[in-house]
Structure formats: structure tokens, C-alpha cells
C-alpha positions, 0 to 999 in steps of 0.5 A: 718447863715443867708443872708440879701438877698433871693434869687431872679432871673429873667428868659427870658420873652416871648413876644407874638405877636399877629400872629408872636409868641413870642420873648424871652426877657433875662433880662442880654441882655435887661440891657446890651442894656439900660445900653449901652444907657445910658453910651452912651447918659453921654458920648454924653451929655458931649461931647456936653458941651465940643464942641464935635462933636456929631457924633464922640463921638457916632459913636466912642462908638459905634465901642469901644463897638462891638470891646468890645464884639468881644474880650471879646467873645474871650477872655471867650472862649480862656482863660476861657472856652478852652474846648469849641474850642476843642469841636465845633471848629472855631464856638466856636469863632464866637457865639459871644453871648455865653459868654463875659469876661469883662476883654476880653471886656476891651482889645477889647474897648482900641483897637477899641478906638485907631483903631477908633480915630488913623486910621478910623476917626482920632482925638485927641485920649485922649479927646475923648476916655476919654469922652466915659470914662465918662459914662462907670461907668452908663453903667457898673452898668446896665451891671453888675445889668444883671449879679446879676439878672442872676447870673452870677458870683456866688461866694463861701459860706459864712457867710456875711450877705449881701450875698445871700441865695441860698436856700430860696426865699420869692417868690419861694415855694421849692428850688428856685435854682436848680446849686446852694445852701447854702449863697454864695456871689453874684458878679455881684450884689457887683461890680453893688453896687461899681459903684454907688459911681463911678458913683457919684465921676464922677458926682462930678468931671465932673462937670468941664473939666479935663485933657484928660485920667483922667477918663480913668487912674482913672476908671483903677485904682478904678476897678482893685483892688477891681476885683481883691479882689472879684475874691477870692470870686469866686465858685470853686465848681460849674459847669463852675467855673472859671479856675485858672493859678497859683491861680489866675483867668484871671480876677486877672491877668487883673486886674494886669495889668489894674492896671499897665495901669491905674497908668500909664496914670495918671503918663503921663498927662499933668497936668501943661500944661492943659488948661479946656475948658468951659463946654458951648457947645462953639466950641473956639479954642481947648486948648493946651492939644489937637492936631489939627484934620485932618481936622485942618490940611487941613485947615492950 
């Protein structure tokens, strides 16, 4: 039995400053932040070349991900980890930065996008939540590489030859994990390596204007399957092993439902109707698939 991958891990960098000490640097949080930087800066840069106003796509991505982090926080806590709220109370809730489900994350993103775009600043709501959309495959590469380097979602044993070896490490002398042995699947780094073809079939097709809701029912429908396929993968003999209601994790009953979601919006899309825009950066008069804006409606 052998795995294809050692094992290797990265571990919080203190940076020392010279008369201030040292600020921790954890590797998930850092490739949290880059990968938001730059699922933002696809999304920003299509917008542009559809004659988006830059400040609404920005100024919308980042409420959709705070309302991400805040529900998927929530979400870790109440579904996954309930012990935690009979144990520190309210404060369970609100130390945000203890926990994130990415299905919590995605029900937080629909909601902040839709209060963003319908109630804050309102727009034509599926043009601009599909172009945040457009560079969330980049962003969650880079999310979920954090995962892999931390190992966050450490799966069952195996004999796969692409899982890794919890028991040796080229780079570590001894055992070079202490919670976990043996060749198990390593998830985080499986779903990071799924967003690489994503992230090219989103190249491909972004190469033209496409109908509103089309990257948004398309991801949908590309992500739940195959989550809900790893989620049987999942350790069930390791400390904070995933919970499971019915056999199922939470993740396998969003993933259920995201799927539903998904089809959905692709089954209501305009296709017939739908006029692209030129992806120059012009500001012409918006297609018929788009409703007027409120400053539109003003002015008429």
C-alpha cells in the first residue's frame, strides 16, 4: 500500500517585527485572503469589459462574501459542531474565525447578494451576481489549496495512489502527524485540483457574454455532485469527524439541494430572448435580458 503524495503541511509563520514582536501568519487564512483578491479582481475585470460599474461589482462581492463568512460560521457551529453552543453559549456564534462550512458559506453569498443588489443598491440582480459568479471557481481553488496544506478535511483510509500518506513525510524525521495515520484521501486538495478544469471551461466560456445566471446554475450544478461524492470519503474515526443525520453529512444534504437550485436556474434563463453584450468595456444601452436600474427609473 503506498500513496503517490508524502505528506506535507504548513504551519502558522510568525513574523517578527522589529520592536512590535511577531504576528502569526496562518497559511489557510493567507490563501483565504489571496484567493479572495482574486476571484474579486476575474469578476471586477469582467464587469468591466461588460460596462459594469466597477464600484457595484466590488462593493456587492464584498458584502456577498462577509454574509458568506457570517452564515457559513454559523452554519459549522449549529449543524456541525452543536457541542460547541452548549458549551460556550452565544460566544460560539459570534467567534467567527473558529470554523467555516462552505455550504453555511454559500446560503450566507446567495443571501447578502440578493439583500445587496434587491434592497442596498439596487440592480438587475442576475447580471451582477452572475459576474461575482465568474471568478468564484479562481477564488475557491485558493480557498480550498488553504484547506489541503492545513488539512482540514481529512478523509478515510485507502489505497488510492493519489491519496496521501499520513505516516511519512520526505521532510519531517518520525511521525509527521501526530491526529492522524495510515493513506487516507486528502479533500481539500481533491476539490482544489476539480476547480482547475472549472476554472478553464469559465475561461473558455467567458470568452463571450452569456445569458444572466448561467455561471451561477452552471457552478451549481458542476460542485454538488461531485461534493456530494467526496463527502462519502469523509474520516468517521478522527477527532471532529463529521457528524451524519441519516447517513448523510450536511454537506451531502446541500449539496442536494444546491444541485436542485442549480438546474433550476439554468431551466428559467432567457435563452431565446437573450441579446450578449459586446465584451468592449462599452456602456450601450442595456440588452433586453436586463431590467432598468433605479437610477434608470429616475431618469425616465
Amino acid at each position: 500500500m503506498f500513496a503517490a503524495i508524502p505528506y506535507f503541511s504548513i504551519g502558522v509563520y510568525d513574523l517578527a517585527l522589529p520592536g512590535l514582536g511577531t504576528i502569526p501568519i496562518d497559511p489557510w487564512a493567507t490563501l483565504v485572503a489571496i484567493g479572495f483578491v482574486v476571484g474579486l479582481e476575474v469578476a471586477r475585470h469582467r464587469g468591466i469589459k461588460l460596462g459594469i460599474e466597477p464600484r457595484d461589482i466590488v462593493d456587492g462581492a464584498v458584502f456577498t462574501v462577509l454574509s458568506g463568512f457570517l452564515f457559513g460560521h454559523l452554519v459549522t457551529v449549529l449543524a456541525y459542531h452543536p457541542e460547541r453552543l452548549a458549551e460556550d453559549g452565544i460566544w460560539s456564534l459570534i467567534k467567527v474565525w473558529e470554523g467555516f462550512s462552505s455550504y453555511g458559506g454559500f446560503l450566507g453569498a446567495v443571501f447578502g447578494s440578493v439583500l445587496f443588489y434587491k434592497v442596498i443598491r439596487k440592480r438587475d440582480y442576475w447580471r451582477h451576481a452572475d459576474v461575482i459568479t465568474f471568478g468564484f471557481p479562481f477564488g475557491w481553488l485558493l480557498g480550498r489549496t488553504g484547506c489541503a496544506v492545513v488539512h482540514d478535511h481529512v478523509g478515510k483510509e485507502t489505497e488510492f495512489f493519489g491519496a496521501m500518506d499520513f505516516d511519512w513525510s520526505p521532510w519531517v524525521d518520525g511521525d509527521p502527524c501526530l491526529w492522524a495515520h495510515g493513506i487516507r484521501h486528502e479533500l481539500g486538495l481533491y476539490e482544489a485540483l476539480y476547480m482547475v478544469p472549472v476554472a478553464v471551461l469559465w475561461f473558455v466560456l467567458g470568452r463571450r457574454d452569456r445569458v444572466p445566471g448561467l455561471f451561477m446554475g452552471l457552478f451549481a450544478t458542476l460542485y454538488a455532485p461531485v461534493r456530494f461524492g467526496l463527502d462519502f470519503l469523509r474520516a468517521d474515526d478522527l477527532k471532529n469527524s463529521d457528524p451524519r443525520y441519516w447517513g448523510l453529512t450536511p454537506g451531502q444534504y446541500g449539496s442536494l439541494i444546491l444541485l436542485l437550485l442549480g438546474l433550476a436556474i439554468l431551466a428559467t434563463r432567457d435563452w431565446k430572448g437573450f441579446r450578449p453584450r459586446p465584451l468592449d468595456g462599452s456602456s450601450a444601452a442595456a440588452p433586453a435580458d436586463e431590467e432598468p436600474t433605479a437610477e434608470q427609473d429616475a431618469e425616465q
